[in-house]
Structure formats: structure tokens, C-alpha cells
N, C-alpha and C positions, 0 to 999 in steps of 0.2 A: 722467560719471556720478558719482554720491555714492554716500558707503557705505553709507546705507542701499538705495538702488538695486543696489548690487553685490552686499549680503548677500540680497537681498530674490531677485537671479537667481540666486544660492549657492545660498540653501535652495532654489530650485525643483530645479535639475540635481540636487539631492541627490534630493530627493523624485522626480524622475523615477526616477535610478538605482535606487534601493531598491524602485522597483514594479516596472523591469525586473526584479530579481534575485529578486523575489517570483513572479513568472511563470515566470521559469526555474527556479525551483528547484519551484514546482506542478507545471511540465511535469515535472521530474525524478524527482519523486515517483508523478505518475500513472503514466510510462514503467514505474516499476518496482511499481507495484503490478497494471498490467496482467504484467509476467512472470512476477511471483509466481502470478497464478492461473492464467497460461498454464503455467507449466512444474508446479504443482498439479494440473489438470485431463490434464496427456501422464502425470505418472505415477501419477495414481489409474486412468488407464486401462489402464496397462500391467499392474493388477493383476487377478487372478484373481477370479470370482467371489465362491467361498469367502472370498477375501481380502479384498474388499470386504462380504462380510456380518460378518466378523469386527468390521470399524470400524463398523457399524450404518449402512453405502451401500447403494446398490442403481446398476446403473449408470446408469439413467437420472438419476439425481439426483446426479450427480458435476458437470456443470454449474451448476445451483441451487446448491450445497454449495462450490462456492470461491466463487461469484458473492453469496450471499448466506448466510453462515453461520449457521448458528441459535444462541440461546444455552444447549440444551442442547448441541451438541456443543462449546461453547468450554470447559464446564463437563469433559466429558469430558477434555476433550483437556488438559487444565489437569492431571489427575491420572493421568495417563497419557503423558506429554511427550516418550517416544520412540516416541509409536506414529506409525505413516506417514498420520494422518488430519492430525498437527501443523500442518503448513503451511494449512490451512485456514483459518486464524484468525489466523497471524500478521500484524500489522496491520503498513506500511512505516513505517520509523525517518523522522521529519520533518528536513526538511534545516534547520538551523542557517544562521542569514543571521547575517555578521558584521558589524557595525556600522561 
């Protein structure tokens, strides 16, 4: 083989790797963006009525509400940052692929 042949199957194994580690790390991010709204959606419902009218929920709309957040309540919750509506909107941190 010549070097340009050798470099030529270099960059490919590179380029394959770097689209493994692109998928893995999509899967890693989807894994944890589904927990986020799963464990979002077990304790908006652990909470009381009253408690969810307080954050402007109702409970049928605690589902729709981590699944699709609207952008008035990002607005709220932006100036209100310890209320238990929070995690509704927090987006997952993207995993950093090292070179």
C-alpha cells in the first residue's frame, strides 16, 4: 500500500469513529433528556392540586408541560428559578465529543 492509500484508510477509521461517538453520545443525551421529563412529570404529580395551580398547571397538562414546554412558562420560570415548575424547561447539557 502507499501513503496515500494508508492515509486515505486513516481518515476513513477516523471518520467512521467520530460518527460512532456522534451516536453515542445522541443516544446519551436522548437517554437523559427522556429522565429529565420522566422524573419532571413523577414529581409534578406527586404534587397537590393547590400546588399545581400555584405554578399555573392543571393536572391534565403536566404531561404536554414537560413534553412540550411553552414559551410563556420558560419566561416564568426564568424569574422564578426556585419554583418546582423549573425543570420543565431545563434543556440537557450536549455532550462535548473530544477530538
Amino acid at each position: 500500500m502507499s501513503t496515500a492509500e494508508l492515509n486515505a484508510a486513516s481518515d476513513t477509521i477516523t471518520r467512521r469513529c467520530y460518527t460512532l461517538v456522534q451516536i453515542v453520545a445522541r443516544a446519551g443525551n436522548s437517554f437523559l433528556t427522556w429522565h429529565r421529563r420522566r422524573r419532571t412529570i413523577r414529581t409534578l404529580m406527586a404534587l397537590d392540586d393547590g400546588a399545581l395551580k400555584d405554578i399555573g398547571l392543571h393536572r391534565s397538562e403536566i404531561q404536554s408541560a414537560a413534553f412540550h414546554p411553552s414559551p410563556q412558562r420558560q419566561r416564568n420560570t426564568r424569574s422564578r428559578p426556585n419554583s418546582a415548575s423549573f425543570t420543565l424547561v431545563r434543556k440537557p447539557k450536549p455532550v462535548r465529543l473530544a477530538r
